[in-house]
C-alpha positions in Angstrom: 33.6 48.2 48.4 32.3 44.7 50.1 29.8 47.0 51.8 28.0 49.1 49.5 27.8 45.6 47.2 25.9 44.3 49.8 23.9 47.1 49.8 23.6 47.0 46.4 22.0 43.6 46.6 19.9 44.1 49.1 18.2 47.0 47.5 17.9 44.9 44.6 16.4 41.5 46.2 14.0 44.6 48.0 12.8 46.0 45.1 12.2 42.7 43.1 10.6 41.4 46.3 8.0 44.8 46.4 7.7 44.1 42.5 6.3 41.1 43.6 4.3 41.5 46.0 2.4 44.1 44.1 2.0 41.4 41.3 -0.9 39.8 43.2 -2.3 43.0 42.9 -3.6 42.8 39.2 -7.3 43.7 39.3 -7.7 42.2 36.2 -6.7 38.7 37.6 -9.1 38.8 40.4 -6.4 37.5 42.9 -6.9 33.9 41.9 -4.5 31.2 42.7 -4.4 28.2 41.4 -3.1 25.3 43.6 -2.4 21.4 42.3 -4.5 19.5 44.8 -2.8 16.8 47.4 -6.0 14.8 47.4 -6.6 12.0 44.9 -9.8 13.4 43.3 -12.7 10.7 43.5 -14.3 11.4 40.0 -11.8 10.9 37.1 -13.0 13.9 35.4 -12.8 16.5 37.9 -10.4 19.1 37.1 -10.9 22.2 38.7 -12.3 23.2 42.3 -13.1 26.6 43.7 -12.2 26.0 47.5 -13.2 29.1 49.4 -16.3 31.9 49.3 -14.4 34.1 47.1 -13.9 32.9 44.1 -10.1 32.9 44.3 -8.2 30.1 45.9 -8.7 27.0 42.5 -7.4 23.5 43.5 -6.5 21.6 40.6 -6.1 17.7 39.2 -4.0 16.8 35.9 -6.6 15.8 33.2 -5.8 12.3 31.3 -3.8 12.5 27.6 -6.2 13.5 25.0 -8.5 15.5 27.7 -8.1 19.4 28.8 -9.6 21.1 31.9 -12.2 23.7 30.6 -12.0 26.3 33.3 -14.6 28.8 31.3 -17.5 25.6 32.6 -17.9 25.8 36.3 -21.2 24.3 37.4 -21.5 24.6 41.6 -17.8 25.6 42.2 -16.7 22.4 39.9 -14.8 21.8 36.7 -14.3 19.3 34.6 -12.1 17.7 31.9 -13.2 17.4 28.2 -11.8 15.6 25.5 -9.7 17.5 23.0 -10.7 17.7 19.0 -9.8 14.4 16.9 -6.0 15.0 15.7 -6.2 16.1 11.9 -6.0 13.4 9.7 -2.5 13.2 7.5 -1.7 15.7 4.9 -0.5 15.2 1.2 3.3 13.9 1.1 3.3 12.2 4.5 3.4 9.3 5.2 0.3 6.5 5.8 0.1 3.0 5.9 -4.2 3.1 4.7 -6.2 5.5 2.7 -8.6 6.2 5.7 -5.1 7.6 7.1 -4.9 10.7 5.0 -6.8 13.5 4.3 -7.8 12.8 1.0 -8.5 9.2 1.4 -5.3 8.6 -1.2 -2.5 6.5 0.4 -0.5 5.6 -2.1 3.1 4.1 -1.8 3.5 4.8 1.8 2.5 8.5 1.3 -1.0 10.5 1.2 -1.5 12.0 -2.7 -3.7 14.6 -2.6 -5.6 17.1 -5.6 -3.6 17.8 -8.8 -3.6 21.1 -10.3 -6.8 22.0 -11.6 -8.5 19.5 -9.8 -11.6 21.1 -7.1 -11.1 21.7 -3.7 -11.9 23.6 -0.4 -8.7 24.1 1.3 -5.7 23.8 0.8 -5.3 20.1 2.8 -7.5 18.6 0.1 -4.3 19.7 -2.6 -1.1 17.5 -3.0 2.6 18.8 -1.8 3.6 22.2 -4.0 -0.3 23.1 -4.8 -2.6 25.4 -3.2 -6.8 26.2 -3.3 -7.0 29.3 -5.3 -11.2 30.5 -4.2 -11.7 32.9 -6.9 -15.5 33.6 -6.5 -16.3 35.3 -3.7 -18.5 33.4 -0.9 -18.3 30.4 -2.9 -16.4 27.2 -1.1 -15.3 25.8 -4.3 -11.8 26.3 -5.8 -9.3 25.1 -7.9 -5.9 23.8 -7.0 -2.8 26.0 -8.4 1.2 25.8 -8.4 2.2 27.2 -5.0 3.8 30.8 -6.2 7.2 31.9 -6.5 9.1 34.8 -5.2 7.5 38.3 -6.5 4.3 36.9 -8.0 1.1 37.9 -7.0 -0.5 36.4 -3.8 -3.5 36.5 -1.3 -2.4 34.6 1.6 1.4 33.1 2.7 0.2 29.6 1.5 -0.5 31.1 -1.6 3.5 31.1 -2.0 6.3 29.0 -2.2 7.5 27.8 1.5 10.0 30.2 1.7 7.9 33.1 0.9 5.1 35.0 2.7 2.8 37.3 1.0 3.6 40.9 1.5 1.8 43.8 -0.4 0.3 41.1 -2.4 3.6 40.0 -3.6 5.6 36.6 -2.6 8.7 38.3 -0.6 11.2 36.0 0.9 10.5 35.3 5.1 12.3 37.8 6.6 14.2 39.5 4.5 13.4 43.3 4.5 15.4 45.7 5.6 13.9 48.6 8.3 12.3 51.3 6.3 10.6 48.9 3.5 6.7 49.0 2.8 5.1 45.6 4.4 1.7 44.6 6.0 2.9 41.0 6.9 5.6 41.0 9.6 7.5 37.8 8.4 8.7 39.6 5.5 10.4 41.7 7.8 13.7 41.0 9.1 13.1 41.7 12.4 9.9 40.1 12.3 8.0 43.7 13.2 5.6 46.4 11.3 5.0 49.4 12.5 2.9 52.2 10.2 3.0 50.3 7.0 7.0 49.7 7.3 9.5 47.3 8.9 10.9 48.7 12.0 12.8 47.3 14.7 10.3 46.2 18.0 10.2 47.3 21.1 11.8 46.3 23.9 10.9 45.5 27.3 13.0 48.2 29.7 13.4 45.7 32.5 16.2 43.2 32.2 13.8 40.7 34.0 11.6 39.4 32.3 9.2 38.0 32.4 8.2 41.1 34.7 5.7 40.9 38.0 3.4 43.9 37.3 0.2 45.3 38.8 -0.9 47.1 36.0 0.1 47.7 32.2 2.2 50.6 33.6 4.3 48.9 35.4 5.2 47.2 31.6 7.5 49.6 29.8 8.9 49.4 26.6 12.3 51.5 25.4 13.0 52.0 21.3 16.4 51.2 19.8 17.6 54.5 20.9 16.6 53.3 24.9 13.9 56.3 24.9 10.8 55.7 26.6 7.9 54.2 24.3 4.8 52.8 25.7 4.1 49.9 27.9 2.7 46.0 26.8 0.3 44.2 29.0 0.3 43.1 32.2 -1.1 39.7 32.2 -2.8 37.3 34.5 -0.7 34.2 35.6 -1.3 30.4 36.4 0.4 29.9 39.3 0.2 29.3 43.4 0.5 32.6 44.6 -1.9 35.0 42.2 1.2 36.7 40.1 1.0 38.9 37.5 3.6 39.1 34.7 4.2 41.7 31.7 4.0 40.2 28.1 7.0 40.0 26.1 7.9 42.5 23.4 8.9 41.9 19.6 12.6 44.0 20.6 13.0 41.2 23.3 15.9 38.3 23.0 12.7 35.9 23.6 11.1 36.8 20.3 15.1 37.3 18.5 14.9 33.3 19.6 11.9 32.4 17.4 13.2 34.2 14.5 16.5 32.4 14.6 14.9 28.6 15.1 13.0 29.3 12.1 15.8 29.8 10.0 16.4 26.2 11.1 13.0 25.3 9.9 13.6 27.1 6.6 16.2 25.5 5.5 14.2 21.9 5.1 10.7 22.9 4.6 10.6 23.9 0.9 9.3 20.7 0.0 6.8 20.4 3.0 2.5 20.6 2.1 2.0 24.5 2.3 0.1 24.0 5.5 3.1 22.4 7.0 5.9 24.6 6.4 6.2 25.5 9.9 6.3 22.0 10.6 5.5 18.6 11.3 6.7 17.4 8.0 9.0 14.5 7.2 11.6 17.0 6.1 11.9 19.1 9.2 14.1 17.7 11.3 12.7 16.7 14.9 14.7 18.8 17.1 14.8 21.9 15.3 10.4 22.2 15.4 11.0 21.7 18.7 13.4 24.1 19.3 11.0 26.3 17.4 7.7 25.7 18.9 9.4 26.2 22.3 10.2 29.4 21.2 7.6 30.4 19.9 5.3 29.4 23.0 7.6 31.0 25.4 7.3 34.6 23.6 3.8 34.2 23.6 2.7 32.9 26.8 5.8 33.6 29.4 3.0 35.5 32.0 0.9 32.4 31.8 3.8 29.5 32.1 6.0 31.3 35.1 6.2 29.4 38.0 3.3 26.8 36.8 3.2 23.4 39.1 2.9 20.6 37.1 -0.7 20.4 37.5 -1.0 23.7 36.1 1.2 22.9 33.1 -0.7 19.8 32.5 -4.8 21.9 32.9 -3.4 25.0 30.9 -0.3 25.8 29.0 0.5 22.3 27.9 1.1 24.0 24.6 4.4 25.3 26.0 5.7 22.7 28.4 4.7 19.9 25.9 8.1 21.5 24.4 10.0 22.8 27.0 10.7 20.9 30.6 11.4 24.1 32.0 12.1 27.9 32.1 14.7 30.2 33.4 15.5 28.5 36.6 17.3 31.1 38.1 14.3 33.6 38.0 11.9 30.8 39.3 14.4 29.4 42.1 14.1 33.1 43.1 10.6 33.7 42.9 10.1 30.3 44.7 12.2 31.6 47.6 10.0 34.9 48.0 6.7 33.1 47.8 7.8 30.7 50.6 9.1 34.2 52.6 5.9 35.3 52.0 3.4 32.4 53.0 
């Protein structure tokens, strides 16, 4: 019994270890590798270097806070950091010390005030906590401010409704509440968070226990229905890390994206009074940990090719929007990809 175990094992550590190696193998990715430089870069806004006649091996520097590397700018092998958009100014029903705080320019009390109902605007910032800009003409810029709706009134858009609606079929339905089976074109209303052909349906899943997958192509990505039959494949996506891997993208039937659903039943429960645009949070009523929690989920679901086995320089130049929440990810499947890339080179 000890023996075929062993076997067992080694076929398995084998067959992860071709997986792989075939991951660099992506044609899509080019075979790039990106590498956190050990030289102290002598201009402060260097970011990004292409080291070799290829186009492949990238050596990289950590911008400064408040700068991100811009790797779509190369000029003579050479990248550079740019600063990031100004921060958005505070909405409606947070807090401010000055008007020039907010943005409405009304800081009253401690708190930004922004348009009643009836009053113009152009978005819905510019209305106060509970409202949102109703744009009733068509190509015009111009609307009105309106009561936020309630459950089963008529919508356009989920910040048309009440925070704990979305807008479904052009109806305020509660987030994630319809059964499998049940008309919707807005997957939130869903509770499993997927449409398929006009109705809620439960998501794919990814066949492979390990996930995030190495892949070489979108084949090697397949997905398995409730039932565990065969049912297409998701992508295989480029990665950001040393040694030019290859990852499939997560599926909606996968315990990653079960995880965002669940935080933001957490989120739920305290946002109701939030501004519209911040129901999924920051607002003052949203406790701290639980956004986290949230946004960690939610950037892991959607960028787990691109943040696997990411050296801090990498974390820092491109997926900053995941670490930023997370310090780390499943460190068993990265102690064991670290081990293969160091067999390997």
């Amino acid at each position: 019994m000890k023996n075929i175990n062993q076997i067992k094992l080694f076929c398995f550590c084998w067959l992860f270890t071709l997986k792989v190696v075939l991951a660099q193998s992506n044609p899509i990715c080019l075979g790039k590798r990106y590498i956190c430089s050990q030289i102290i870069s002598i201009e402060s806004t260097l970011c990004a270097q292409i080291i070799d006649d290829k186009n492949k091996q990238i050596e990289l520097w950590p911008c400064p806070n408040g700068y991100s590397c811009n790797l779509s700018s190369f000029v003579n092998k050479f990248a550079y950091c740019q600063k990031d958009p100004d921060p958005v100014k505070t909405l409606p029903g947070e807090s401010c010390s000055q008007n020039t705080d907010c943005q409405s320019k009304n800081c009253q009390s401690g708190y930004c005030v922004g348009s009643s109902v009836g009053q113009a605007c152009t978005q819905h910032r510019d209305c106060d906590v509970g409202n949102y800009c109703l744009i009733s003409t068509q190509g015009s810029n111009t609307g009105v401010c309106k009561e936020q709706v309630p459950f089963g009134e008529a919508c356009i858009s989920d910040y048309d409704c009440q925070n704990n609606c979305v807008c479904s079929k052009g109806s305020c339905t509660y987030y994630y509440s319809l059964d499998n089976g049940i008309a919707a074109d807005n997957f939130r209303a869903c509770a499993s968070g997927y449409v398929s052909q006009g109705n809620c349906a439960q998501g794919l899943s990814s066949k492979s226990s390990n996930r995030p997958l190495p892949c070489a192509t979108d084949s090697d990505c397949q997905l398995v229905d409730s039932t565990g039959q065969d049912a297409g494949n998701t992508q295989c996506q480029c990665g950001f890390n040393p040694g030019s891997f290859s990852y499939c993208k997560l599926s909606e039937g996968d315990q990653e994206y079960k995880n965002v659903l669940q935080t933001f039943l957490f989120v739920l429960n305290t946002n109701f009074h939030c501004h519209t645009s911040l129901r999924y949070g920051p607002c003052k009523y949203i406790y701290n940990d639980e956004y986290i929690a949230y946004n960690k989920a939610v950037q892991l679901f959607q960028m787990a090719p691109q943040v696997t086995y990411n050296d801090f320089c990498i974390q820092k130049a491109f997926t900053w929007n995941y670490w930023q929440w997370a310090s780390s990810l499943n460190i068993q499947f990265q102690i064991l990809t670290l081990i293969i890339i160091y067999v390997l080179y």
